[in-house]
Each structure stands twice: as structure tokens, then as C-alpha cells.
N, C-alpha and C positions, 0 to 999 in steps of 0.2 A: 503513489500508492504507498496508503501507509497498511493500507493498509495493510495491515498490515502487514510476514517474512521483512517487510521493507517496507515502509511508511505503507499506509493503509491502505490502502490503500491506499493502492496503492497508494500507494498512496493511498493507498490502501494502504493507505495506506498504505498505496499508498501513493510513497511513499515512502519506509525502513523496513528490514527485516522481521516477523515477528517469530516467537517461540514456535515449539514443535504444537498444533491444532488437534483437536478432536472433531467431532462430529459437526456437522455443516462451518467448517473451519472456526468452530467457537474453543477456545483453549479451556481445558479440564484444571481445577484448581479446588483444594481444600475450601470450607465456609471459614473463614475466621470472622472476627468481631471489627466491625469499620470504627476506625478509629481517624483521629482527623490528619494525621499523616497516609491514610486511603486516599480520603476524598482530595489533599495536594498532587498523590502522582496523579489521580483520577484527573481531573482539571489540567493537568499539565498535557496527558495522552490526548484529550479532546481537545486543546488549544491548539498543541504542537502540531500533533496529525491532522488536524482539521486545517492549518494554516500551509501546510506543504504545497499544496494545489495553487494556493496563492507564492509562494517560495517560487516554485518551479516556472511559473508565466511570467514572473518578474527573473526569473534567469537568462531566459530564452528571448528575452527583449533583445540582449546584445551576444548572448551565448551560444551557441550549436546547441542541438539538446543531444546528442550520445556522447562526443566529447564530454562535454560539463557533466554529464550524467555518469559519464565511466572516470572522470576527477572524483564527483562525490563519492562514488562508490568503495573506488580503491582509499580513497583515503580514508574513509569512516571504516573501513575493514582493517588496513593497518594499526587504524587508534584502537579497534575496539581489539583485535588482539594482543597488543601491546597491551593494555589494560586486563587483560584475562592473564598472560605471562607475569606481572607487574601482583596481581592480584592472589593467584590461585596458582605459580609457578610456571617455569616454559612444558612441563611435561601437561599440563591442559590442553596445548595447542599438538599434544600427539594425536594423531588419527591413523585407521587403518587404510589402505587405497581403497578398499569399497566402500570406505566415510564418507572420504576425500570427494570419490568420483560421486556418490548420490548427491552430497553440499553443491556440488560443481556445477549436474543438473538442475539441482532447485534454481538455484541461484540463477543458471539463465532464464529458465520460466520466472522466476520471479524478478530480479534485475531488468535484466535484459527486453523480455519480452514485457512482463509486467509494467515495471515502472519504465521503459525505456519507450515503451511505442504509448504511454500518456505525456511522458514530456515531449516526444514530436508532435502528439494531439493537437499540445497546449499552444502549439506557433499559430493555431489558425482556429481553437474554438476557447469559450470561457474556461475560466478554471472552477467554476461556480457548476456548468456543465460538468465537466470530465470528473469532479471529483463525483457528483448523481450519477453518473454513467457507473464508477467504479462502484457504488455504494451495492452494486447489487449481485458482489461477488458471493457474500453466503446464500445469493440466489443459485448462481451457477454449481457451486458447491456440494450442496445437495442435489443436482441434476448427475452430477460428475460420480457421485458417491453413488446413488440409483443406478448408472450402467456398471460400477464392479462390484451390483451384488447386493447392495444395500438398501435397508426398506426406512427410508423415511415414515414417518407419520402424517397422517392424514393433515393435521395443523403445518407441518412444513412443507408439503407439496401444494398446499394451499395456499402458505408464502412464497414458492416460486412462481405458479401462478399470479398473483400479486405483483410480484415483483419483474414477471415480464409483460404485465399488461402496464404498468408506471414506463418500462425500455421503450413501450411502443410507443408513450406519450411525450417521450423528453429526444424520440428521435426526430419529432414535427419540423422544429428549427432547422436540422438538414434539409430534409426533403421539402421544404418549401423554398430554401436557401436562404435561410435568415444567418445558416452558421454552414461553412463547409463539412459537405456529409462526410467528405474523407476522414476528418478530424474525429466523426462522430462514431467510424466505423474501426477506427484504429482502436478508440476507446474502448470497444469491445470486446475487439480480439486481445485487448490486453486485461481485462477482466477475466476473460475467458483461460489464459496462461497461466494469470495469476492463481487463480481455483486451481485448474490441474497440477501448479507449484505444491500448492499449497493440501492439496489429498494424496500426491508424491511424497510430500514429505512423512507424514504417518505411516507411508507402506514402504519405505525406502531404509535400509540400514547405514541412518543417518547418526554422526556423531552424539555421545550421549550428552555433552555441554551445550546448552542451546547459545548459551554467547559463543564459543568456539563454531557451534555449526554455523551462526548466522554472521562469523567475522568471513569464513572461506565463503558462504555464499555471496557476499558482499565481495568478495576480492575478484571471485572468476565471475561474476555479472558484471561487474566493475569495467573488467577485462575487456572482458567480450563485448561492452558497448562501448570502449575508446577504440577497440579494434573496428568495429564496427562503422564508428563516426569516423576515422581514416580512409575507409577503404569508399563512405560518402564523399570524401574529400572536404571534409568541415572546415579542415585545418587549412586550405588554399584560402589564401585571400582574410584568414582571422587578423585582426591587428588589434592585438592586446589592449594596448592604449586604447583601443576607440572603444574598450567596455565599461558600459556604466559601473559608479561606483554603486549603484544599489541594487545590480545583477551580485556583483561582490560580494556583498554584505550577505542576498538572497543564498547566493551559492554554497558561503558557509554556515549561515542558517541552520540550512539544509542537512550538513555535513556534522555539526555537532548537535544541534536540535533534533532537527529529525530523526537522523538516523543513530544519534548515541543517548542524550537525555531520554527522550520518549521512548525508545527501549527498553531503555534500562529500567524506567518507571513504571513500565507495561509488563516485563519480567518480574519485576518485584509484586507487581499486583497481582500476578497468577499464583503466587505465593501465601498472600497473606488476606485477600480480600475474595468473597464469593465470586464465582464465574459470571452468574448471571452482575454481578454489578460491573468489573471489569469489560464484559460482552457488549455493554449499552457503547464504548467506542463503535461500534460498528452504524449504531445510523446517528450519533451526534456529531461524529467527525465530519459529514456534507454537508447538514443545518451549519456548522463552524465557516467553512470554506464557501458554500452561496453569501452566508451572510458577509465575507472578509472581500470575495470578487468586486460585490456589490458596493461596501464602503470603501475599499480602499483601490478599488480601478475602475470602478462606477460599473461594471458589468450588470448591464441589464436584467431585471428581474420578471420573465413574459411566465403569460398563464402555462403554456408547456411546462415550463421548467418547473416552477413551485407545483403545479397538480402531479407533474409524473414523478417528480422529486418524493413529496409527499405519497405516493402510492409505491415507490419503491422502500421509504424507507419504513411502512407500514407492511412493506412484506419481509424487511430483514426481521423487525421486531417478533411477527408473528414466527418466522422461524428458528429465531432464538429464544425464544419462552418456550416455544414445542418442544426443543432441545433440551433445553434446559430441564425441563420436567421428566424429559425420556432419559 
């Protein structure tokens, strides 16, 4: 998941950490004028993020997934603040302890719980699935926002509807046992963290740097899922050597793609390019990742997948246009 706090979903994006979100987790940003270094980061956020889903199944071939998961993490935290100190001075990297501890929280919701229970997903369903499964976190989003208070608009309750009658369709493949439902069911709970990461973090007094927030959120998710993949006992019986060099190569990928370039390009776009064009990451990142499963690990293309695929990511759209206009 990159999505994104951290890849998009997750890999959402993700995936990488994303910026601090507004309303049904779509990030608030100035209209400026697209110019064609937009549409570059734009393409790079839809390739990168869209491709993690594939990153991640090709890790887990020969990798532990919380180990490997809490490698990437801490390491894409360290570089990205290194980079913020390097950049904007070491006093960027001050926080108060109530910064510290809200980063600390997200980060497990979104690390941890987020992106860490789709890369154990991914040992046992497609990545072409779990990134559809994740695609329908600004479904959850707006459900999550409705219990503290908040009144969506008829157009985005109408996307979550949408978007969980698509959940019921792409769960087929479990429950007939075409794909292990466990895999299918973890995907959700981790959709499900992710959203709640991710509306925490707007009501939480979170650091006012969003690369400083999203380096600590990276570092204690990071944490918490090597500590995690220890106490699974990953680590008995790993024999380094016997990992593919193309989990390698996927791992750091992961580590500078996903979770540094595609931020950073995703952060600049909130900047300098309209919301609503930045926002379309949210259902072209799956279209990326079914179509990457499929050419490049031949992951099967069945009518579930592309109709429920298709019906959820025609409920994010609809709740980002609603959004977008309210």
C-alpha cells in the first residue's frame, strides 16, 4: 500500500507513506497550472505505486514478509530523514513527544497493520487481487469519517456503496477457493487500518513537516514489523544466500522507489498541481498493478477480479469527484 502514508496503498499504496489527507483521505492542495513536469511526477506516482503490489510478491518469493517489510521501512525512514536534515537542517527533525507519539501511532496503523498484513497477504493471493482489495480504502475512509461526525454527501455514500458491492465481488475467488480467503481477509483488515491511519492522522497533533512526519512513521512501523517478524521467528532457518537476486533487486525497489521517489513526487504534486488531478492515483494505481501481475507473473485475469476491480474503482472515482466538488 501505497497507498498511499506508505505506498498506496497501500500500497496503497500501498505501499509508502503519504502526506497529511483531507476529506475521504484525498490530500487538499492549491489549483496551479499543469505543466509537463506534473504530468512526469504524475506518471512516475501511477507507475511506482501501482507497481509495489508487484515489488512486494516478488519479495516474498524468497523473503519473510515483516522482516523484509520492517528492512524496508526502517531504511526508507533513516534515508528520508537524512535527507530532510541534509536538506532543510537537523532542527526539521525536532518534534514534540505528542508529534513523536501520534507519527508513532499512525505509522503502526499504517506500516505495520497497513502495508505489513498485505505483504503477508501477498505469500498466498495475487498482487493483482490485494492491490483491488486495497483500492477501496477512500471507501472505508469515508465510512470511518461518518462514525466521528461527519456528513459525507450523497455522491460519496453512494461510492462507498459502490465500492463495497465491487469487496463482495472480488471476494468470489476466496470463498469458492480459487485464492486463499485468509489472504483475502487479511487484505482487508489491512485496508481497514490503513483508513483509520489515515483519518488519525488529520485529528492527531502530528508533526507540521510531512516528510519529517512520514520519516518517524516509517521508522516505528518499520520497527514494529522487524520486531514483529522476530518474535514469528522469520528469522530461524532464513539463509541469506538462498535469496533470489530478484527478491534483491524487488526489496530495494521498494525501498527507494516506492517509498522515497514516489513520495517525494506525490508531495510535490500536492503542491503544485490540482487535487483532483493528483487524486486520480487512487484507482489508476490497481489498473497498474492487475495489469503488472498479469504480464509479468502471468497472474490470472478471472471475471471476479476485473468486474469487482472495475466496480470498486468506479466507487473511488465517484467519491473523489463528490469530494472534490464539496
Amino acid at each position: 500500500m501505497t497507498s498511499p502514508a506508505v505506498d498506496p496503498a497501500p500500497e496503497t499504496h500501498p505501499a509508502a507513506p503519504e502526506p497529511r489527507t483531507g476529506a475521504a483521505g484525498v490530500p487538499a492542495a492549491p489549483a496551479r497550472r499543469i505543466t509537463g513536469a506534473v504530468w512526469a511526477a504524475l506518471g512516475i506516482v501511477y507507475v511506482v505505486w501501482g507497481s509495489t503490489y508487484l515489488g512486494i510478491r516478488i519479495v516474498v518469493e524468497t523473503l519473510p514478509p515483516f522482516l523484509s517489510g520492517g528492512a524496508r521501512f526502517i531504511t526508507a525512514g533513516l534515508l528520508l530523514a537524512a535527507i530532510v536534515a541534509w536538506r532543510q537542517g537537523p532542527a526539521a527533525l525536532k518534534v514534540t513527544r505528542r508529534e513523536l507519539g501520534s507519527a508513532a501511532l499512525v505509522g503502526l496503523l499504517l506500516i505495520l497493520g497497513g502495508n505489513g498484513l498485505v505483504v503477508l497477504a501477498e505469500t498466498s493471493i495475487p498482487s493483482g487481487l490485494a492491490a483491488l482489495l486495497v483500492a477501496a480504502v477512500p471507501v472505508w475512509v469515508v465510512l470511518i469519517r461518518t462514525l466521528f461526525g461527519d456528513r459525507p454527501g450523497l455522491g460519496a455514500l453512494g461510492g462507498v456503496l459502490l465500492g463495497f458491492a465491487g469487496l463482495a465481488v472480488l471476494t468470489v475467488p476466496g470463498l469458492s477457493g480459487e485464492v486463499k480467503i485468509g489472504g483475502v481477509v487479511l487484505v482487508l483488515v489491512a485496508a481497514l487500518l490503513w483508513s483509520v491511519g489515515s483519518v488519525s492522522s488529520a485529528r492527531l497533533p502530528m508533526p507540521a513537516n510531512p516528510f519529517t512526519a512520514s520519516a518517524y512513521e516509517m521508522l516505528a512501523g518499520g520497527l514494529a514489523a522487524l520486531s514483529l517478524g522476530l518474535v514469528r521467528g522469520e528469522h530461524h532457518g532464513l539463509d541469506l544466500g538462498a535469496v533470489s537476486g530478484r527478491s534483491w533487486v524487488a526489496l530495494a525497489y521498494l525501498v527507494v522507489f516506492g517509498s522515497l521517489v514516489a513520495f517525494t513526487a506525490y508531495a510535490w504534486l500536492l503542491q503544485t498541481a490540482p487535487v483532483s488531478l493528483a487524486a486520480t492515483y487512487a484507482y489508476v494505481n490497481p489498473v497498474v498493478a492487475v495489469l503488472l501481475g498479469a504480464l509479468v507473473l502471468n497472474e490470472a485475469l478471472t471475471w471476479p477480479i476485473l468486474l469487482g476491480g472495475a466496480i470498486v474503482v468506479g466507487g473511488v472515482c465517484l467519491i473523489v469527484s463528490t469530494e472534490r466538488r464539496g
